[in-house]
N, C-alpha and C positions, 0 to 999 in steps of 0.2 A: 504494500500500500504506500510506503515512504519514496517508493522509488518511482510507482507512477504517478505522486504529487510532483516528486526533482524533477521529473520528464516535462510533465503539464507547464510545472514553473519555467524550466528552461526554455518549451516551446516559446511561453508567451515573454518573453523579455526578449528572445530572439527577433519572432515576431514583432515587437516593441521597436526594434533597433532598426528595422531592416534588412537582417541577415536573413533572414528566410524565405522574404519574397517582395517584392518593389511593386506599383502601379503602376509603371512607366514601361514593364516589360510586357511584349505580349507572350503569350505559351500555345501552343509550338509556334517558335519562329519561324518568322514570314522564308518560305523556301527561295530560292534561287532560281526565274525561271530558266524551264528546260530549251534546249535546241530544239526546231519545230522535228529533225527526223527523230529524235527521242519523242519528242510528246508526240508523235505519231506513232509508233511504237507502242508504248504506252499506253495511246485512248486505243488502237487497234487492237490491243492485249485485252483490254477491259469488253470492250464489243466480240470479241471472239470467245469470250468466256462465258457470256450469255447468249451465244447465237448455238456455242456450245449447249448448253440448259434447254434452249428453246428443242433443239430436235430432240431431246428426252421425254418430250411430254407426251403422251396420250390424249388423243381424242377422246372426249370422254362420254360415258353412255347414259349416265346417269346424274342427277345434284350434286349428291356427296363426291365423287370421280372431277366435277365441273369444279368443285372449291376446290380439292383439295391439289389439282394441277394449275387453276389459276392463281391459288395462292403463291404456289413454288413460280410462277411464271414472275407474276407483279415483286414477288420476293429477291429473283436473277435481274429484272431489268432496273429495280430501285439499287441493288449491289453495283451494278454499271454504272447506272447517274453517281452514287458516291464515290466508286472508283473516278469517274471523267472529274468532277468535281476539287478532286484531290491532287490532281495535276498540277503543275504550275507553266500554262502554256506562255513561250515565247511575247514581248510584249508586241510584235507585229500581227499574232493573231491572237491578242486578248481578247477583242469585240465581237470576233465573231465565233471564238469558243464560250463567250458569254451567251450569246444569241443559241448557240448550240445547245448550250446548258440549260438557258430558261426553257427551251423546247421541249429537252427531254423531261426535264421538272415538272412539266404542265403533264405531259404523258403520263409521269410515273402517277399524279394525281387525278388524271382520267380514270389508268389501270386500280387505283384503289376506289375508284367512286364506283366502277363497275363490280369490283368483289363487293363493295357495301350494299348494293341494293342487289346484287341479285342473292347475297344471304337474306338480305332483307322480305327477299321475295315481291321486289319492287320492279317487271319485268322491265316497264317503260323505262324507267329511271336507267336500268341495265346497259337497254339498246340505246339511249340518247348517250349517256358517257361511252360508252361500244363506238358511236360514230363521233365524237370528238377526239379519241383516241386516234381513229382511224384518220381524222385529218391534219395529224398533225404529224404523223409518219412521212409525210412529201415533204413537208419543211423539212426534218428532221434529217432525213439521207440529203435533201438538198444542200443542208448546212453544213455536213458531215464532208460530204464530197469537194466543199469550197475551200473545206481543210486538208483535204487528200489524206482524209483518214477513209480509207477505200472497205475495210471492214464495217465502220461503223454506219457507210452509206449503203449499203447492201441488209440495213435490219428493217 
């Protein structure tokens, strides 16, 4: 008990001083961006890892088959937006790996409003987020392509 008062006490006059952590820094530091054929590499890695997942799925026969491969789907292409996200693309193409990102972001929030309502058993709800998803796949490979990221314009 004495010793994790010394500890608690320690922490907080550390704390107190500054030695254990400043406002001024951010965590994790800001990365270094990459070379566009790295971060080509890179978001092509991330895109081929879920294009991977996608041919695993099954057509499914039944509700319970429809959640439980749509989940794993929306689960593979939210891993890719965080993967792309994580990147630190060249600052020539910041803008329009932003424009990439918000695309896929709107997607990845299509792909969960479609699992919400059709658990929900909300069919309409299912098929309107179903065909917003769907229009945003031509942006999406369009902007992908502008990057010559050639995997992730092929999803």
């Amino acid at each position: 008990m004495t010793r994790l008062l010394v500890s608690l006490l320690a922490v907080g006059v550390l704390a107190g001083c500054g030695a254990v952590g400043t406002t001024t820094a951010t965590w994790p530091p800001p990365s270094k961006p990459l070379s566009h054929g790295r971060f080509a590499y890179l978001a092509n890695h991330a895109c081929a890892a879920f294009a991977h997942d996608e041919q695993g799925f099954k057509t499914p026969t039944n509700f319970q088959m429809f959640d439980q491969e749509f989940s794993a789907a929306q689960l593979s292409f939210a891993r890719m937006i965080s993967d792309l996200q994580s990147l630190t693309p060249p600052s020539s193409d910041a803008g329009a790996c932003g424009h990439l990102l918000a695309t896929g972001t709107a997607a990845e929030i299509d792909l969960t409003d479609v699992l919400d309502a059709a658990e929900a058993h909300h069919v309409a709800q299912a098929k309107s987020a179903a065909r917003r998803f769907g229009r945003l796949s031509k942006p999406f490979s369009r902007r992908a392509k502008k990057l010559r990221l050639t995997v992730c314009a092929r999803i």
